[in-house]
C-alpha angles and dihedrals in degrees: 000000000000114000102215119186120234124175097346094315142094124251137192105225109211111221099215099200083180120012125167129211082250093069089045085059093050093048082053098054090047097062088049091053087049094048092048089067083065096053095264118150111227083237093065088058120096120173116157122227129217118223091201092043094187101056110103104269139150107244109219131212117190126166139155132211139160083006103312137109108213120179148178145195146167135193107167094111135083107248128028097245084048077056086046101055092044092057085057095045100053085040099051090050087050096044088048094055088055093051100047089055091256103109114030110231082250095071099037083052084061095040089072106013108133131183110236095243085057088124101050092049087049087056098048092047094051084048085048094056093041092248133152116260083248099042110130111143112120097211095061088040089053098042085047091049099047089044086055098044082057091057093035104044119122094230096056128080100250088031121131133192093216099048103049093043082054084053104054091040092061094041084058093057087053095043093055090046101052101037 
């Protein structure tokens, strides 16, 4: 197996040659379980299903709890259900680090804490530095980002404040995403 690295940890990615919309469910009902440890209520819980779960897809977690909405996806595998395993899988590590005493449920809540136009802004910031919609790959983004803050830097000719404070920002968002 391929060990991929989400949010600071390793993952074992799981290469799914065959899956069926029944493993996705299960995948699903595992997050919720999962969530549940943290005193989340399985209708709190939103996580989109594909019919078709090897097409290439992003999986989706949102959930809300003690007025947040907090979310995560991924969409650096190959197949949807592939997306899908690694969001339990990052979830279940940082649920399991809530519940053994060494992260506090605050910071897990800001871990994932997302503002509700968070998709909007992913997709402006992937516009502003002139990527493709699917880009996620964190070496491109970083290699765009450090070409522009050349150009847009203050202290350059052609340099200008707004725009570079519009590029870090998005390469914030990314960053957030990605990481």
């Amino acid at each position: 197996m391929v060990k991929v690295k989400i949010k600071g940890h390793e993952v074992e990615a799981l290469s799914m040659k065959t899956a069926s919309n029944r493993r996705a469910l299960q995948f699903k009902n595992m997050i919720v379980e999962k969530l549940r440890l943290v005193g989340v209520k399985k209708d709190d819980v939103e996580i989109p299903l594909e019919s078709i779960v090897t097409k290439k897809v992003k999986a989706s977690v949102t959930w809300y709890s003690k007025n947040h909405r907090m979310y995560y996806s991924n969409n650096s595998q190959k197949t949807f259900i592939e997306n899908l395993y690694l969001c339990l899988k990052l979830l279940e590590i940082e649920i399991n680090q809530v519940v053994s005493g060494k992260k506090t449920i605050t910071e897990f809540v800001h871990e994932f804490q997302e503002d509700i136009a968070v998709d909007d802004e992913r997709k402006d910031a992937r516009e502003f530095l002139g990527l493709e919609h699917d880009n996620h790959d964190l070496e491109i983004i970083d290699k765009k980002y450090k070409e522009l803050a050349k150009e847009f830097h203050p202290d350059t000719p052609n340099g200008s404040t707004e725009k570079f404070k519009k590029l870090n920002h998005a390469h914030k968002i990314l960053r957030r995403e990605l990481q």
